[in-house]
C-alpha positions as CSV (number, residue, x, y, z in Angstrom):
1,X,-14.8,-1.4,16.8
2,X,-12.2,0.7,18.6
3,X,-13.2,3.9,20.8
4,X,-10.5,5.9,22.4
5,X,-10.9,8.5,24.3
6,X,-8.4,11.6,23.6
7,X,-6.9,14.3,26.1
8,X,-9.3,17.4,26.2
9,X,-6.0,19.5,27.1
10,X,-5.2,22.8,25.4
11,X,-3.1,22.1,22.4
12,X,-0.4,24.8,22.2
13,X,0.2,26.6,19.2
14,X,0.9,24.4,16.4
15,X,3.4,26.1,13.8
16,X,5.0,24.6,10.2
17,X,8.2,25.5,10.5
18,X,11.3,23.9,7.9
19,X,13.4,21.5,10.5
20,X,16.5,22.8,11.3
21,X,19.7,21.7,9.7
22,X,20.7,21.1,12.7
23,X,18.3,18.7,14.1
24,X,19.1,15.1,14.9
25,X,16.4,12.9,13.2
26,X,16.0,9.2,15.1
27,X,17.6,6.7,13.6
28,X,16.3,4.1,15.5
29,X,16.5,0.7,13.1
30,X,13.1,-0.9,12.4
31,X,11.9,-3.6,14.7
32,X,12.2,-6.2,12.2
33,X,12.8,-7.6,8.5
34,X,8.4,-7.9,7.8
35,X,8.1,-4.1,8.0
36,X,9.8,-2.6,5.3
37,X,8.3,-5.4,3.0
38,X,4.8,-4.6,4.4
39,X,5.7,-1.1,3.3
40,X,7.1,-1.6,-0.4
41,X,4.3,-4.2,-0.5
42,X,1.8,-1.3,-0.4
43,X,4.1,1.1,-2.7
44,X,4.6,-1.3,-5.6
45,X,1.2,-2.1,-7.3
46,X,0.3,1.4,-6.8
47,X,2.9,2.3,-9.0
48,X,2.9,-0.4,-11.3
49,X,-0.6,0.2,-11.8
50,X,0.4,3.8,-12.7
51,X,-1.3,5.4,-9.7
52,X,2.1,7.2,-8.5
53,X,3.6,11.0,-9.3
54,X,6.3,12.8,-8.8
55,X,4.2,15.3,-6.8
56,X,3.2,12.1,-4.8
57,X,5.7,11.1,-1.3
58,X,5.1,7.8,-0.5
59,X,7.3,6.8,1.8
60,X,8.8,4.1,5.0
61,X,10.0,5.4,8.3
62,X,10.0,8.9,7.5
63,X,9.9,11.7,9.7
64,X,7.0,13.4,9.4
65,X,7.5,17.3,11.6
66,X,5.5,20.1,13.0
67,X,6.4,22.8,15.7
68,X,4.3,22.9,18.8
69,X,4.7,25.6,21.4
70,X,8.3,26.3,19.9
71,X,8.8,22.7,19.8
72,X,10.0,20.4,17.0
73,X,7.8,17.3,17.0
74,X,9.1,14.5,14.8
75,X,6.7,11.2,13.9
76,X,8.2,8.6,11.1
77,X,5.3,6.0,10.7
78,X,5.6,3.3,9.3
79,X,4.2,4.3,5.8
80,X,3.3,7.5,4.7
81,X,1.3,8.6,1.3
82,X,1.0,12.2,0.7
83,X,-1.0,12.9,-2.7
84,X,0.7,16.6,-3.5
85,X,4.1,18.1,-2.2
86,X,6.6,20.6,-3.3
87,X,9.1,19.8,-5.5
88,X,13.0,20.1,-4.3
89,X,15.9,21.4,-6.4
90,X,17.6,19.2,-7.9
91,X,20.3,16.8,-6.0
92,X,18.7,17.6,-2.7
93,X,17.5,14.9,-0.7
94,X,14.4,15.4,1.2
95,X,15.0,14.3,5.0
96,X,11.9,15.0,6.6
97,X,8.7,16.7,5.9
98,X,7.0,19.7,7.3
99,X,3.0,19.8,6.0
100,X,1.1,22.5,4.7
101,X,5.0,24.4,4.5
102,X,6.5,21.8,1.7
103,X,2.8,20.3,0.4
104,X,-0.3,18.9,1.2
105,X,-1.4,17.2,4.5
106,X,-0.2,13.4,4.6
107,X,-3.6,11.3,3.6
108,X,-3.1,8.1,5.1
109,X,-0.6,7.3,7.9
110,X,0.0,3.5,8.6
111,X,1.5,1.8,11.6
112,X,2.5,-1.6,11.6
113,X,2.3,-3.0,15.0
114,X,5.3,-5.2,15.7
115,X,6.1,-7.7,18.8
116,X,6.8,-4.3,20.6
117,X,3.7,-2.3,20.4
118,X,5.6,1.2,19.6
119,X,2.2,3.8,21.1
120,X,0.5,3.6,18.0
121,X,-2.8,3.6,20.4
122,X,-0.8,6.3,22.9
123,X,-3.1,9.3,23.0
124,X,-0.6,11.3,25.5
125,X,-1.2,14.9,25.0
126,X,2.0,16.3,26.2
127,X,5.7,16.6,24.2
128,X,6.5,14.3,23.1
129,X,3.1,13.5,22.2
130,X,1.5,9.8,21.6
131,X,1.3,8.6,17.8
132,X,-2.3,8.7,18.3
133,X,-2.4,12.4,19.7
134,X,-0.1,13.7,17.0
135,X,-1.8,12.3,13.6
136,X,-4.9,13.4,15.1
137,X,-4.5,16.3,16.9
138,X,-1.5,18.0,15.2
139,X,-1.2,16.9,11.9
140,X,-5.0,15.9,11.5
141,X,-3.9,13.2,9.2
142,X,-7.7,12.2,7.7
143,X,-6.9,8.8,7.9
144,X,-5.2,6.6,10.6
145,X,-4.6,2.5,10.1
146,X,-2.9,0.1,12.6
147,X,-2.1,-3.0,11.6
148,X,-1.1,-6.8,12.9
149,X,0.5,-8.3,11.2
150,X,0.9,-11.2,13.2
151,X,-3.1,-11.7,13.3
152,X,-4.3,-10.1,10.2
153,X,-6.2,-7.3,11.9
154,X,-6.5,-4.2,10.6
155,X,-8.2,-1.0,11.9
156,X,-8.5,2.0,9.6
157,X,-9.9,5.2,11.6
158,X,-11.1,8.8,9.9
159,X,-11.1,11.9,10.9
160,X,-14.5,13.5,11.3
161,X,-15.0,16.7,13.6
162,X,-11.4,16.4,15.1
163,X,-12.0,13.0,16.5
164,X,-10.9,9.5,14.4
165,X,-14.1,7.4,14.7
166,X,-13.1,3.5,13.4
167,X,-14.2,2.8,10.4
168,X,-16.2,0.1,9.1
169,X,-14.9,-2.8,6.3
170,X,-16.5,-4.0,3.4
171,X,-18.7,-8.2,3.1
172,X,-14.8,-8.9,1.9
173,X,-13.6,-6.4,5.3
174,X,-11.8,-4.3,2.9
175,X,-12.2,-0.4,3.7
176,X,-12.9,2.3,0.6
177,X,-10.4,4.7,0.6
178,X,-12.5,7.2,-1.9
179,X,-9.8,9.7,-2.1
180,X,-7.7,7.0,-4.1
181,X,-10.2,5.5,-5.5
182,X,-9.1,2.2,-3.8
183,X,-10.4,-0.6,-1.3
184,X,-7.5,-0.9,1.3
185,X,-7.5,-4.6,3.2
186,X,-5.8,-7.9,4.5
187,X,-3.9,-10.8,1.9
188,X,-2.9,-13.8,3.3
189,X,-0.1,-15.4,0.9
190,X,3.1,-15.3,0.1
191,X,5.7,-12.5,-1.1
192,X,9.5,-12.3,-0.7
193,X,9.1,-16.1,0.6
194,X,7.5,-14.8,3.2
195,X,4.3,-16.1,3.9
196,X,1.8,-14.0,6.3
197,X,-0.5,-11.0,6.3
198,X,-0.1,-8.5,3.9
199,X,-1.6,-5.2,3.3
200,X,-2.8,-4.7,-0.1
201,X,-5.2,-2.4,-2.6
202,X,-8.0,-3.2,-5.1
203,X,-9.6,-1.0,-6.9
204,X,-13.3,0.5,-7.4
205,X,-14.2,-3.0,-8.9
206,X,-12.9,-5.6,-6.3
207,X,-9.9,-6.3,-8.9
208,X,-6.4,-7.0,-6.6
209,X,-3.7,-4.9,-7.8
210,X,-1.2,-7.1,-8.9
211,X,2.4,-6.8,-7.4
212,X,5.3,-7.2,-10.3
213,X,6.2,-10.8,-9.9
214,X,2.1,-11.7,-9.6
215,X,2.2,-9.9,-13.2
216,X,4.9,-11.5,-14.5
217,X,3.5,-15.1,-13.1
218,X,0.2,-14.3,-14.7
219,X,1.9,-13.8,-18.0
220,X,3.8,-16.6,-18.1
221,X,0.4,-18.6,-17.4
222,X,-1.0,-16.6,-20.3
223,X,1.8,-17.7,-22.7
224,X,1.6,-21.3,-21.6
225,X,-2.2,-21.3,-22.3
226,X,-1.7,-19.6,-25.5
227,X,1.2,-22.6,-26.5
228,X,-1.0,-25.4,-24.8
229,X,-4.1,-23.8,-27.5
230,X,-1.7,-23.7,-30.0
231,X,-0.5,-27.3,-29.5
232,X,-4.2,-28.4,-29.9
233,X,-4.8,-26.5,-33.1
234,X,-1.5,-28.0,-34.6
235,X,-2.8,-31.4,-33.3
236,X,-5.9,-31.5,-35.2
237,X,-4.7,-30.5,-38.2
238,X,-2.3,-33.0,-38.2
239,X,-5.3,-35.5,-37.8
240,X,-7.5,-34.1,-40.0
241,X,-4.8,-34.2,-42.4
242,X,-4.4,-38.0,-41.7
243,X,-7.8,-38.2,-42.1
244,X,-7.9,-36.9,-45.5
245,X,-5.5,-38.8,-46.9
246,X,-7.0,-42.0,-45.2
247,X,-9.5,-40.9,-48.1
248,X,-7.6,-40.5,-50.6
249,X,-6.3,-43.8,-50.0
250,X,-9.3,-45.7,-49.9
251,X,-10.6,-43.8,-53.0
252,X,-7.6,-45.1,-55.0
253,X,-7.7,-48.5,-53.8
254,X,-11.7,-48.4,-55.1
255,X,-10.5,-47.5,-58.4
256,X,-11.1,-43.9,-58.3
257,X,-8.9,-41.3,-59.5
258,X,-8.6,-37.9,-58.0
């Protein structure tokens, strides 16, 4: 279990202001090939299991903003689901997002710790602000997770009374997310022939959510059993038509007529 101790400083004024047009988001690349297939990893069954809407932003690397003491604060974690945000006219490309001014409060903020730790523990309370400070502090994200890849761990904190306090897995050290309904935890296995830690859901019943190529592996098995069944059923009426006229046969050569 994880304690961390934040900053009591006095947080300046935190405003939601639309980011200027002006303003040059980061476009630092991402430390390496694993994370954006962690990310889409985590996007896929959720849709494919038809838990996604277009009033959902789910997204990768995305700035997420707030103004603090007349400052523009940018964070992009590393994945980002937001369950209700305002819709944009059409052919506009949303570059950012400010809460509470364009939608809801992200939910769940995740950071995937790479071979350069990036302050997803940093709890510095001055601009710019640690990761840490700034999902809990100023955005007051409900729930934080960092996660290593590299060794499967995976911490998931919530906030209760201003403060993330860790959380605590499941016998299978899966964590419930009850605002989606879904267990949140660690896969070991292979995806984009890839093989290492993965973050993936299940649901209320302990049933994995099933990425599209699982699904279409699955089916294929289910076909193949299905053929293989009806091979068998074929088979035996074949011998139990051999059989039969083994009979007949034998019948005949006793003399008796059919």
């Amino acid at each position: 279990m994880i304690a961390i101790a934040t900053p009591q400083s006095v947080l300046q004024e935190v405003t939601w202001n639309k980011l200027p047009d002006n303003f040059i988001l980061p476009d630092d690349p991402v430390d390496n090939q694993l994370q954006p297939l962690l990310a889409e990893a985590l996007r896929e069954p959720l849709e494919l299991a038809g838990l996604c809407t277009e009033l959902m932003l789910i997204a990768t690397n995305f700035g997420l903003c707030a103004t603090v003491g007349g400052k523009t604060v940018v964070k992009a974690p590393d994945w980002v689901y937001i369950s209700n945000v305002k819709s944009l006219s059409e052919g506009i490309i949303r570059r950012s997002y400010t809460p509470k001014l364009e939608g809801d409060l992200p939910l769940l903020v995740l950071e995937f710790i790479s071979e350069t730790e990036g302050g997803e523990y940093s709890i510095n309370s001055h601009y710019p602000y640690g990761k840490w400070y700034f999902y809990e502090h100023i955005l007051q994200v409900p729930l934080y997770g960092i996660f290593h890849p590299k060794t499967g761990e995976l911490d998931l904190f919530r906030l209760v009374n201003g403060r993330y306090e860790s959380q605590v897995p499941n016998e299978n050290n899966h964590f419930w997310v009850a605002e989606m309904n879904l267990f949140l935890g660690v896969w070991n296995g292979e995806r984009s022939q890839i093989s290492t830690n993965w973050l993936r859901w299940w649901d209320q019943s302990k049933n994995l959510l099933l990425w599209g190529k699982e699904m279409i592996d699955q089916e294929k098995q289910r076909v193949e059993q299905e053929r293989q069944r009806a091979d068998r059923v074929e088979a035996q009426l074949q011998q139990e038509q051999v059989e039969r006229q083994r009979l007949v046969d034998r019948l005949k050569a006793l003399g008796i007529d059919l």
